[in-house]
C-alpha positions in Angstrom: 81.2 65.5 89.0 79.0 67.2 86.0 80.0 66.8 82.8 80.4 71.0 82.5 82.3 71.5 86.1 84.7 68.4 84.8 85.3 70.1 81.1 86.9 73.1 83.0 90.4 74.0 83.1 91.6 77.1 85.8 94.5 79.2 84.3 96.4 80.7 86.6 98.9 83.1 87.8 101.8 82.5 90.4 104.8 84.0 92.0 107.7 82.5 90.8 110.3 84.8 92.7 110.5 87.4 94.4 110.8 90.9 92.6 113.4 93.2 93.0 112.4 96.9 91.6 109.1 96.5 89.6 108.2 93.1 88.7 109.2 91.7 85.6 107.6 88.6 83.2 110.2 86.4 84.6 108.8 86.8 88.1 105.4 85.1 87.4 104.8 81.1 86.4 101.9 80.2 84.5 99.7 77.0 85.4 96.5 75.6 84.9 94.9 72.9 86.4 91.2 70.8 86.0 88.5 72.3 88.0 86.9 69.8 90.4 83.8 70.3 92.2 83.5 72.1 95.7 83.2 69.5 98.8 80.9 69.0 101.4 80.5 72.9 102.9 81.7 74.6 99.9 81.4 76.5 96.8 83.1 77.0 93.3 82.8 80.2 91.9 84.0 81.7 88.4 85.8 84.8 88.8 84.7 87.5 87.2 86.9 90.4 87.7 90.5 91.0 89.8 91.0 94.1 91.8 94.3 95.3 91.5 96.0 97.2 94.0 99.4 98.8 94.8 99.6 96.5 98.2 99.7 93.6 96.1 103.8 94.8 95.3 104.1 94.9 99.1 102.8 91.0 99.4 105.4 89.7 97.0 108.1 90.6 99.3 109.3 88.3 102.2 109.4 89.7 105.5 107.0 90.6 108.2 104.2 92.7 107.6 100.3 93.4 108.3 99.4 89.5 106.3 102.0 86.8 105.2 103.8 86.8 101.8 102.8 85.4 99.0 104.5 81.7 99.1 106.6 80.9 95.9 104.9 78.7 93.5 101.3 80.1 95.3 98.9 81.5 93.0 99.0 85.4 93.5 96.9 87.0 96.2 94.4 89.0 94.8 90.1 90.2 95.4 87.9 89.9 93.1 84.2 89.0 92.6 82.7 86.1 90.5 79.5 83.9 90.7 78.8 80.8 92.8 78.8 77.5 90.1 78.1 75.0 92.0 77.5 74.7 95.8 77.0 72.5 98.9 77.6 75.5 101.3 74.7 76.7 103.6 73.5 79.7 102.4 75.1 80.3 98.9 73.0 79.3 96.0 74.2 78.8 92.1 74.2 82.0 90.4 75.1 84.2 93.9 78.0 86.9 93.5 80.2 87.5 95.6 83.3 89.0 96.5 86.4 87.5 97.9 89.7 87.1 97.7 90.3 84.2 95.3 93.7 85.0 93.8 94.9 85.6 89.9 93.1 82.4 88.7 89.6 81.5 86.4 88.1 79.4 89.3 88.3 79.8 93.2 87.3 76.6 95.1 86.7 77.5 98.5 86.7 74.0 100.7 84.2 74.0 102.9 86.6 73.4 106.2 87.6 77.5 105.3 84.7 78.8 104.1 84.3 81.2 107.4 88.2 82.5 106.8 87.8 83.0 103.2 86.3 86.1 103.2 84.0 85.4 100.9 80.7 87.2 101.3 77.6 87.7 99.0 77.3 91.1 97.1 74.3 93.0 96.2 74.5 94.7 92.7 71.2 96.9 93.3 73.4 98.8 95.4 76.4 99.0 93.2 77.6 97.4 89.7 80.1 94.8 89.7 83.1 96.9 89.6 81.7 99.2 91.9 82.3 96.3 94.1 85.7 96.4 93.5 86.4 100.3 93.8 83.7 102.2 96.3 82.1 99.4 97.8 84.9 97.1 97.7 89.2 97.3 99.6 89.5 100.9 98.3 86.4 102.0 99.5 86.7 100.5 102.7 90.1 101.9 103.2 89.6 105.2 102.6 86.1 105.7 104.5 87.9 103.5 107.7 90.9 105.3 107.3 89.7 109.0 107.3 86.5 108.7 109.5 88.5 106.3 112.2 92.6 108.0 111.4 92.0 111.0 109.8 88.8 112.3 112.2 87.8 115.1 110.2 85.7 118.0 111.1 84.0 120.9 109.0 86.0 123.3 107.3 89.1 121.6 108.2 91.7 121.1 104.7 92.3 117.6 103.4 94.5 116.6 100.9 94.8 113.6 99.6 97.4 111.6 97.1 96.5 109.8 94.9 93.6 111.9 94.3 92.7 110.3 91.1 93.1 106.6 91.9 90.8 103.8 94.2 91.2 105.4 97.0 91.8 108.5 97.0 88.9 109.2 95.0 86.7 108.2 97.8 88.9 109.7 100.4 88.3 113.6 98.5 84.6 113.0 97.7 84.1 111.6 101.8 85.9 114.3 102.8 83.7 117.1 100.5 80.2 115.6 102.2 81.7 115.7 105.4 81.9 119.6 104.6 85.7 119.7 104.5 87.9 121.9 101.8 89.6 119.1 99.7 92.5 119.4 97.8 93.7 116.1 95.8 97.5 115.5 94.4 97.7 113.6 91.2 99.6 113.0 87.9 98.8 115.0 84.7 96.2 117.6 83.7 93.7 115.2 82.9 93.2 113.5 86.0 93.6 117.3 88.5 90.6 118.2 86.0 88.9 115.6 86.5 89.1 115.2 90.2 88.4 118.9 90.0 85.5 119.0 87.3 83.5 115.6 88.4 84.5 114.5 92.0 83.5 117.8 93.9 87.5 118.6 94.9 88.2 122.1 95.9 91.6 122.1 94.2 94.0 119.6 92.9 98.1 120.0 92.7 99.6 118.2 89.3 102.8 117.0 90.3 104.3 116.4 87.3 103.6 120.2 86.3 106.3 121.9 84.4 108.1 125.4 85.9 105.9 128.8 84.4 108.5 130.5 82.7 111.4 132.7 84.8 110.7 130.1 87.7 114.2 129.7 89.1 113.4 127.0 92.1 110.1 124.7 91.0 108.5 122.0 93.2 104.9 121.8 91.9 103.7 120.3 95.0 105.3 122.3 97.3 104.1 125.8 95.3 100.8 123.9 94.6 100.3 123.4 99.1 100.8 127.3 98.9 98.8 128.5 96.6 96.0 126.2 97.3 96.2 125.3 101.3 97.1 128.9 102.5 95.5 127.9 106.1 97.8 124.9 106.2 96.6 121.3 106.0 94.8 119.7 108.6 94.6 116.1 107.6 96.5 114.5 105.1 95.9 111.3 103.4 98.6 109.8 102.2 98.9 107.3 99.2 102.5 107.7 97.8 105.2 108.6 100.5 108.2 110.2 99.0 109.2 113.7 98.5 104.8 114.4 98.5 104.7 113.2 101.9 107.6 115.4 102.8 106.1 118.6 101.4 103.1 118.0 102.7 104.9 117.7 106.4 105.8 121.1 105.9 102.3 122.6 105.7 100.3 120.7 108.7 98.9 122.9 111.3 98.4 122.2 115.1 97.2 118.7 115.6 97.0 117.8 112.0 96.4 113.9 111.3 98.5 112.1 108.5 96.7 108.8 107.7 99.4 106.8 105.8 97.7 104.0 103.7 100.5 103.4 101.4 103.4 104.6 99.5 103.6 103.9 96.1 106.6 106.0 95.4 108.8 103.4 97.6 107.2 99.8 96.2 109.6 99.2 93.7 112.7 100.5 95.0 115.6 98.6 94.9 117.5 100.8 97.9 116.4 101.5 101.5 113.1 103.0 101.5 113.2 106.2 101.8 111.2 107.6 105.3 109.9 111.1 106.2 112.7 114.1 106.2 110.4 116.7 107.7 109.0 114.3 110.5 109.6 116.9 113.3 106.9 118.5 112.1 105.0 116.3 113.6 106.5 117.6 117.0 106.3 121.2 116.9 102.9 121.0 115.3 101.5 118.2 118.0 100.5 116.0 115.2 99.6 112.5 114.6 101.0 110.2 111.8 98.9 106.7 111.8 99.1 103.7 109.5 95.2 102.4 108.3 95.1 98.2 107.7 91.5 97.9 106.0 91.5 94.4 107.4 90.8 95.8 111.0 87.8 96.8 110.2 85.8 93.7 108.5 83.4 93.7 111.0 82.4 97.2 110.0 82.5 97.0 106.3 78.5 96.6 106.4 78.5 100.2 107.7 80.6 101.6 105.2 79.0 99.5 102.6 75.1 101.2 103.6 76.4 104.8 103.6 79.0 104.9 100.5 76.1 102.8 98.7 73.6 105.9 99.4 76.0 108.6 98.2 76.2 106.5 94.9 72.6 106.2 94.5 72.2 110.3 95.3 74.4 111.4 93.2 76.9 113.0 95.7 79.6 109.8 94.6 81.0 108.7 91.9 83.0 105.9 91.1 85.4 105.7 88.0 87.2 101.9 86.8 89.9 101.3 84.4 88.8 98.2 82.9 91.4 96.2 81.1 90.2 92.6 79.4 92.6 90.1 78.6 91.6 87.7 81.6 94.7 86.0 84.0 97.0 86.0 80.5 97.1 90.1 80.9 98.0 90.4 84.9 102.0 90.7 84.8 101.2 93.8 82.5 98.0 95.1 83.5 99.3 95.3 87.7 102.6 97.8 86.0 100.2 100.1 85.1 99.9 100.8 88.8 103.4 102.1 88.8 103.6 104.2 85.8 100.8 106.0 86.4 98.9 104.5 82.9 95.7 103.8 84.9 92.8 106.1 85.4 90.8 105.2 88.3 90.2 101.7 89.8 92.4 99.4 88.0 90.0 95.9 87.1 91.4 92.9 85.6 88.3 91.4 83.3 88.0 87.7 83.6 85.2 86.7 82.1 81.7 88.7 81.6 
């Protein structure tokens, strides 16, 4: 072992129980550990950055789902991208990035025995920056270009709206949607990020849920008066990133043979009753529509694809890609991933490791 390699020390992050509502200090352990060198067939890499994501609530829970729980006493699932330190794996070289999925810790030592189920794959940063790798290029990305080109099939001058319109991906979902000469509409939280969506992403309209009544308004639902005003054709796909009373409203707008690509519902992650399902799902039968769920992790084969035409729209100018940066490396996770659930972050939320 080198004299730097055996100097390190990995801090880490790990589920200690199982969260009921929205996670709280108690529910994470703290541990570090020495860093040892990578055996014969694989690497040790330094993570750079964490991608957090509101399916991360979803793998803290125990049950069945699309992947396994997060074991208690595991370090917590998580992607991210960092830089190859030492190697004895085929084609990965000292000083490579890549991406991955190595978990809330400083070091990922990927044995060489799982190297090919590790996911871990070398990034190019002429066609994106690092956190770009983590938003457009990276999970996001991936799930909303898979889940509206593949689900959501939509065709010029057809409506979208989209949830989440401000976040990972739903930015990419509106923008995608824009090129692919639809009329986008985006649903978000606060007057900052509508205008912003609005004002730099391209979107036709966007709908601020958390609007107040105008004055004299007896009955107010901003959604529901925001599909109205702003969807007056009806909505023909609808991406949806929150569930809830948004997914409802929107139910009650879709046109003939609308498509409602459900990638997540971040309204429901923390609740501590039943979750709460679709009200206005008949809608789906008079209209002859079709609700699908979107896993990203059926497409891995296909990332490549997505990866070479996202990365041209960011070089052209017609994408953009904004991250919420917050530093404070694996000691700042428990309070950086709550942001996700209050609404604090703006854009990609990236948990800095190390620069």
């Amino acid at each position: 072992m080198t004299a730097a390699i055996a100097s390190l020390v990995n801090h880490q992050v790990r589920l200690a129980a199982r969260p009921v509502g929205l996670p709280r200090p108690g529910d994470w352990q703290f541990t570090e550990e020495p860093v040892a060198e990578p055996d014969e067939g694989g690497v040790l890499v330094q993570v750079l950055a964490l991608s957090l994501d509101p399916a991360m609530r979803g793998w803290m829970n125990e049950g069945k789902s699309y992947i396994p729980p997060v074991g208690l006493g595991e370090v917590m699932r998580a992607g991210g991208v960092g830089r190859v330190i030492a190697s004895r794996a085929a084609g990965y070289a000292v000083g490579d990035i890549v991406s991955g999925a190595p978990g809330v810790q400083e070091y990922w030592r990927v044995a060489g025995a799982q190297l090919g189920r590790a996911g871990l794959a070398r990034i190019d940063l002429g066609l994106g920056s690092l956190t770009q790798w983590l938003n457009v290029l990276g999970m996001p990305g991936m799930t909303g270009y898979f889940g509206l080109m593949d689900v959501g099939q939509p065709k010029p001058g057809e409506t979208v709206v989209v949830s989440g319109a401000a976040g990972a991906v739903g930015q990419t979902v509106g923008q995608l949607a824009r090129i692919k000469g639809c009329r986008v509409v985006g649903i978000a939280g606060g007057a900052a990020k509508c205008d912003w969506v609005v004002q730099e992403l391209g979107f036709d309209a966007c709908i601020d849920y958390k609007a107040a009544a105008p004055a004299g308004a007896e009955r107010w639902d901003a959604v529901r008066e925001g599909l109205k005003r702003h969807c007056p054709q009806g909505v023909d796909v609808y991406f949806d990133n929150v569930g809830g009373d948004i997914l409802d409203a929107v139910l009650a707008r879709i046109n003939r043979r609308a498509r409602i690509v459900i990638c997540g519902a971040i309204s429901q992650y923390n609740a501590t009753s039943a979750v709460q399902g679709p009200k206005n799902y008949l809608s789906l039968l008079v209209n002859r529509a079709r609700m699908e769920g979107i896993v990203v992790f059926d497409y891995t084969d296909r990332y490549p694809q997505a990866v070479a035409e996202l990365s041209g729209y960011l070089k052209d100018g017609r994408m953009k890609s904004k991250e919420d940066v917050v530093g404070g490396g694996v000691a700042a996770f428990p309070a950086t991933l709550t942001r996700l659930f209050t609404g604090e972050n703006f854009g990609k939320l990236v948990l800095e490791l190390a620069r």
